[in-house]
Structure formats: C-alpha cells, structure tokens
Backbone as ProteinMPNN parsed JSONL, in Angstrom:
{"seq_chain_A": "XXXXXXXXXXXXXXXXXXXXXXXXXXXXXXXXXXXXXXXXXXXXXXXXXXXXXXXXXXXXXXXXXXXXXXXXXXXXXXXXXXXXXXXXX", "coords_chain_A": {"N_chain_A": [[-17.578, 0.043, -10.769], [-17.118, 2.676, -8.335], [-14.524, 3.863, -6.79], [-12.963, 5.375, -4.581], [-9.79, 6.316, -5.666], [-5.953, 6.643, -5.475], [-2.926, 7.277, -6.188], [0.12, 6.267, -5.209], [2.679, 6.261, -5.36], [5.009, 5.957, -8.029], [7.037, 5.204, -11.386], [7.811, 7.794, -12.189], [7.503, 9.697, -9.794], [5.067, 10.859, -9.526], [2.099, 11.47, -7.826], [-1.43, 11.257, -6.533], [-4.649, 11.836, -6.902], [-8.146, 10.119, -7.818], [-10.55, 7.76, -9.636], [-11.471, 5.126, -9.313], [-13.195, 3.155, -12.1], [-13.351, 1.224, -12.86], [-13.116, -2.639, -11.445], [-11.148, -5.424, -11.199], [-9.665, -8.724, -10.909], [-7.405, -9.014, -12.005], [-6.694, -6.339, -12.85], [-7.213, -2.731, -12.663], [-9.155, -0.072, -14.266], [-8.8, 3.39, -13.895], [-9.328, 6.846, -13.249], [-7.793, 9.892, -13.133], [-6.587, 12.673, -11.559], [-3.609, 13.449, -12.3], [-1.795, 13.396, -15.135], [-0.452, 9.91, -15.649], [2.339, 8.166, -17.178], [2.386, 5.826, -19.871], [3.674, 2.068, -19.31], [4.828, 2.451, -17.151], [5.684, 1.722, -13.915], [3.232, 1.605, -10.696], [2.385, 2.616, -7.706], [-0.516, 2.002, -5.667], [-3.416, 3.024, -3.581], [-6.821, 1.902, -3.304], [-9.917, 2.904, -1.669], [-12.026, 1.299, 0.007], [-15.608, 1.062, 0.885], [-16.989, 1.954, 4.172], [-16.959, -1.656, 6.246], [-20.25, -2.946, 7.167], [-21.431, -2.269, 10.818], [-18.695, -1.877, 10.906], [-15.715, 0.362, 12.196], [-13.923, 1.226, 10.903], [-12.237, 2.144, 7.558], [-11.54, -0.131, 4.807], [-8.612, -0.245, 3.22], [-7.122, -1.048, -0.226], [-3.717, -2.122, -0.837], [-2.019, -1.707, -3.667], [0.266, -2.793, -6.32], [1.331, -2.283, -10.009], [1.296, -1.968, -13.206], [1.264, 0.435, -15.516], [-1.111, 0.072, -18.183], [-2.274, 1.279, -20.296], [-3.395, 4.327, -21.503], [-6.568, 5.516, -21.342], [-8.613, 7.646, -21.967], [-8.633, 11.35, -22.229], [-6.763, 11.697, -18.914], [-7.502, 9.194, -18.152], [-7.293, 5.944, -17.48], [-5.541, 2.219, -17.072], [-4.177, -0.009, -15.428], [-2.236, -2.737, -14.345], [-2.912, -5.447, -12.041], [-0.7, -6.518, -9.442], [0.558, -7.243, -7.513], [-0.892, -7.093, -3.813], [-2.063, -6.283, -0.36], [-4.405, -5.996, 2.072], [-5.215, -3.533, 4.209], [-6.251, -2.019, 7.149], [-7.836, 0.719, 7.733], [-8.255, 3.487, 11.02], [-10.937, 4.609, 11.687]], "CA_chain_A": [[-17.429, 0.232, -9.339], [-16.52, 3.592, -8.716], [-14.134, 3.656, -5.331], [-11.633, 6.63, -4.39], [-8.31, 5.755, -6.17], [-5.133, 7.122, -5.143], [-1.362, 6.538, -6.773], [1.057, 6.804, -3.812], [3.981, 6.168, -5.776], [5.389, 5.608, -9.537], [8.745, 5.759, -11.556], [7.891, 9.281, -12.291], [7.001, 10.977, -8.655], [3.869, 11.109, -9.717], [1.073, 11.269, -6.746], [-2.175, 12.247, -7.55], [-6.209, 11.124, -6.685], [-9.069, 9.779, -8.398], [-11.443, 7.429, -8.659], [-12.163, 3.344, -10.25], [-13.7, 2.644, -13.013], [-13.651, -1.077, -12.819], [-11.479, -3.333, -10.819], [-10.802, -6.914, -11.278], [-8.51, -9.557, -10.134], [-6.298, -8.363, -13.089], [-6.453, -4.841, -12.641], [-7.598, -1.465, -12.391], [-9.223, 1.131, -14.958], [-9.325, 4.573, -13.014], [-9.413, 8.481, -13.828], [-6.139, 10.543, -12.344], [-6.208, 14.252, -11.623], [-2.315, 13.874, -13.049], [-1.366, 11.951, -15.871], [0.745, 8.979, -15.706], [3.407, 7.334, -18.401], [2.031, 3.978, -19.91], [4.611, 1.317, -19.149], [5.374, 3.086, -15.305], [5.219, 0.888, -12.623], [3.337, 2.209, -9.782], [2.045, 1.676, -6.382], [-1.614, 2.532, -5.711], [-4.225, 2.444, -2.958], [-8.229, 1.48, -3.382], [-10.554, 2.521, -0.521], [-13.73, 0.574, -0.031], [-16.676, 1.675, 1.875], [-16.876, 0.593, 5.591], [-18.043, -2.787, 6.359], [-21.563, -2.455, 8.236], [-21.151, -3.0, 11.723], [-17.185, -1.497, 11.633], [-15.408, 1.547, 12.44], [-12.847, 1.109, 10.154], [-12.54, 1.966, 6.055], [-10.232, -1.681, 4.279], [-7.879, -0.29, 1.69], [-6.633, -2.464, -1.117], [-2.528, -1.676, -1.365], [-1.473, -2.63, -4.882], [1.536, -2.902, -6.608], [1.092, -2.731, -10.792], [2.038, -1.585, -14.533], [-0.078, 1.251, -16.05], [-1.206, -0.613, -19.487], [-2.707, 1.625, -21.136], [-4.209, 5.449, -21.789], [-8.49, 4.889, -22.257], [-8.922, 8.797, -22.222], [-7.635, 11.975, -21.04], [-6.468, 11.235, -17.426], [-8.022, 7.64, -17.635], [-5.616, 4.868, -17.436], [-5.864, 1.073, -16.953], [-3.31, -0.66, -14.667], [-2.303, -4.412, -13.899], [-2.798, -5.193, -10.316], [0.279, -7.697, -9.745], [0.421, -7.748, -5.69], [-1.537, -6.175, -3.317], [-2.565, -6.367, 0.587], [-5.573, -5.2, 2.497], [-5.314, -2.621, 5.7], [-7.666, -1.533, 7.852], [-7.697, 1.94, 8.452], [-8.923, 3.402, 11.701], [-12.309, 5.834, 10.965]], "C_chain_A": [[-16.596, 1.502, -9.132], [-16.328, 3.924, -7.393], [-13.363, 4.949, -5.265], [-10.335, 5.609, -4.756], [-7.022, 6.689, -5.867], [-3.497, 6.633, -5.582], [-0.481, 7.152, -5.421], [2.675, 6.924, -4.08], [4.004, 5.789, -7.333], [6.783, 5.925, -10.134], [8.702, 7.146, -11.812], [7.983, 10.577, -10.693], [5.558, 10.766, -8.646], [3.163, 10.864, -8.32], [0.213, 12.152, -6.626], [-3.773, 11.172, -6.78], [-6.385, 10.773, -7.853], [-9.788, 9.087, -8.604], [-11.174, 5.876, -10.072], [-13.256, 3.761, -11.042], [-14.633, 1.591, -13.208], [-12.79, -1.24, -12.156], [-12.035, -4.702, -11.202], [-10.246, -7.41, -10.848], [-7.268, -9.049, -11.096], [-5.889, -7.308, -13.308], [-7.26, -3.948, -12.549], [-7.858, -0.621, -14.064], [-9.683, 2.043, -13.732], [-9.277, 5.709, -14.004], [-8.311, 8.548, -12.833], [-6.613, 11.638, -12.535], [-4.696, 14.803, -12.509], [-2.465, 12.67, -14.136], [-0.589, 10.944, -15.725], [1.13, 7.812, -17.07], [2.689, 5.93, -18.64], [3.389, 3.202, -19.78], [5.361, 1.418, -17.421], [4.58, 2.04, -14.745], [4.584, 2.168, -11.526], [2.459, 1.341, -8.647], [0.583, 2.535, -6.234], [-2.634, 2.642, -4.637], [-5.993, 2.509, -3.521], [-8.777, 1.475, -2.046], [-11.605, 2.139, -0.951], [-14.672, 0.927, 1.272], [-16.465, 0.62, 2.968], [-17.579, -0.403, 5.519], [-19.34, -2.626, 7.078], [-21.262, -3.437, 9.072], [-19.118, -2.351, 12.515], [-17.085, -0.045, 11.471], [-14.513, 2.062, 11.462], [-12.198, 1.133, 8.347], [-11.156, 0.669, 6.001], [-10.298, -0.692, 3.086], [-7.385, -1.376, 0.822], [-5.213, -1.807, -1.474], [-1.967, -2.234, -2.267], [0.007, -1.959, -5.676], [1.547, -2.881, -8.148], [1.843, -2.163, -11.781], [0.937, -0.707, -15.409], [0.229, 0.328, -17.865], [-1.498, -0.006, -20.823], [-3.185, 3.284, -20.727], [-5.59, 5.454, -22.009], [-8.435, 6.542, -22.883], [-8.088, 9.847, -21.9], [-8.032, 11.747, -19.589], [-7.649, 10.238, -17.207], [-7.104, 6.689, -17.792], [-6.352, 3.381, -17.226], [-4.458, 0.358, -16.254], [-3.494, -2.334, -14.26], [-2.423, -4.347, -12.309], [-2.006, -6.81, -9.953], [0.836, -8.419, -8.309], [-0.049, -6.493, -4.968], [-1.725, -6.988, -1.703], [-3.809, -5.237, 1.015], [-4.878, -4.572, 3.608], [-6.833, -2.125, 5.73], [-6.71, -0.091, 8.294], [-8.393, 2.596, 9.799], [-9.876, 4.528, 11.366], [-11.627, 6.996, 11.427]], "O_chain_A": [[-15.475, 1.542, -9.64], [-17.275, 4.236, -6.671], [-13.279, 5.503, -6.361], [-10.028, 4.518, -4.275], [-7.332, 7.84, -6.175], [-3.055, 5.559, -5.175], [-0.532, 8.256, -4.878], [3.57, 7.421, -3.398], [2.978, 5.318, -7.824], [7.573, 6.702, -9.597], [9.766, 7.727, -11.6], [8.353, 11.748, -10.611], [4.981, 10.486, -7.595], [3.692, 9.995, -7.628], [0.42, 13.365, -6.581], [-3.732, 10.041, -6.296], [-5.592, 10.844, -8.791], [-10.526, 9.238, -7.63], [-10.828, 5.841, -11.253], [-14.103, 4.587, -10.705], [-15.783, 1.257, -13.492], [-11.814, -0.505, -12.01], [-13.212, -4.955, -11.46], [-9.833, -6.769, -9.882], [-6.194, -8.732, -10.585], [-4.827, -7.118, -13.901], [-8.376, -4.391, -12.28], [-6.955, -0.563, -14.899], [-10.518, 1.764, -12.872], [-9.206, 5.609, -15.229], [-7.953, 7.709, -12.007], [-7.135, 11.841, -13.63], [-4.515, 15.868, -13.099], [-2.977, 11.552, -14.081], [0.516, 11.477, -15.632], [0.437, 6.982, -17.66], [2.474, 5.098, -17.76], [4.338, 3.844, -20.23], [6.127, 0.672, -16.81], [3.438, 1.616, -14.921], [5.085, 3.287, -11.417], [2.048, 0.182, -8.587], [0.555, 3.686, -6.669], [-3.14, 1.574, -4.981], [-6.206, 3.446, -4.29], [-8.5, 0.588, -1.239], [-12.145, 2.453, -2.011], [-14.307, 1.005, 2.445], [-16.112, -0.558, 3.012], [-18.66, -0.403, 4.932], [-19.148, -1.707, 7.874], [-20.984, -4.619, 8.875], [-18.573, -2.348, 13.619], [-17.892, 0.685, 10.897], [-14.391, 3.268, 11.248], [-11.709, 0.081, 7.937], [-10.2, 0.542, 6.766], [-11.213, -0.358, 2.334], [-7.278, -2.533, 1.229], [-5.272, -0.946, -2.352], [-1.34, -3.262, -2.008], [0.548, -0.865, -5.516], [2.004, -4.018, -8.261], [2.987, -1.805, -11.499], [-0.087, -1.198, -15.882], [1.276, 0.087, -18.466], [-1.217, -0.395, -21.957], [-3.34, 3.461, -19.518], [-5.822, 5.37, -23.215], [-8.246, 6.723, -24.086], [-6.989, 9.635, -21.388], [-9.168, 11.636, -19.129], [-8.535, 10.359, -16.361], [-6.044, 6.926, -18.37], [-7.581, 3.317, -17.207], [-3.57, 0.329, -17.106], [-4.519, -2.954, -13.975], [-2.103, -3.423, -11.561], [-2.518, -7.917, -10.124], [1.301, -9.532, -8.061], [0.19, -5.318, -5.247], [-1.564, -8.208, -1.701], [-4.077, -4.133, 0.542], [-3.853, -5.146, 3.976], [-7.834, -1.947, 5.036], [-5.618, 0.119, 8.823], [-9.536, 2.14, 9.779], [-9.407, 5.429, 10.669], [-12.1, 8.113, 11.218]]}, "name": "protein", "num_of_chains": 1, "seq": "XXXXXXXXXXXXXXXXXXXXXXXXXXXXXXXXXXXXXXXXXXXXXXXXXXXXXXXXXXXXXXXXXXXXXXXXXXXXXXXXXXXXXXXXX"}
C-alpha cells in the first residue's frame, strides 16, 4: 500500500517525506528522503486517499519506534498509538 508518509517529529529533529510500503496494525515499512536512527522514537503522519463522496483527505497520526533499516532510506517502524484527522481539501 503505497500512501504519502511523512515523519513530523523524532529524537533526532529529523523531518522529512516519503511514502508506505506496507502498513499494518503493528506498524509501518516506508522510504524517507532523510535517514532516521534505528531505535528513535518518532511521530509520523499517513495520508489516505479521500473517501468517495468527501471533501476531506483522513490522516493516520502515529506515535512509534523505528525497528529497523530494510534499505537505503527504507525503514520499518512500530505503530504504538495513533489517531485519525480529517483534513479539510
């Protein structure tokens, strides 16, 4: 599932695009334009295409633990709490 990914925060600074991989109930593999530290907590958003019928893109705001390195600037993150928003179009 390959969504726009975005880190909004981390223990480094870091803030940076890019895009899903996969998601799960357990977490996130994405790509990053920057790299980020395995073991960094960070904070992340997930947009999802509009619903048909709304005006409005639903982000997914998550909260997690990067787990791992797959590639260069690919990563794998826990997803450990999260809420939805609605954005307005």
């Amino acid at each position: 599932m390959r969504l726009p990914f975005q880190i909004v925060g981390s223990a480094q600074g870091v803030k940076t695009t890019g895009e899903t991989k996969n998601v799960s109930s357990a977490g996130v593999s994405f790509t990053s334009k920057a790299p980020v530290a395995v073991g960094d907590p960070i904070e992340y958003v997930i947009t999802f295409p509009k619903p048909p019928g709304s005006r409005n893109e639903v982000r997914l705001r998550c909260v997690g633990k990067v787990l791992r390195e797959d590639d260069q600037l690919a990563f794998a993150a826990t997803l450990e709490r999260y809420e939805f928003q609605r954005q307005p179009a």
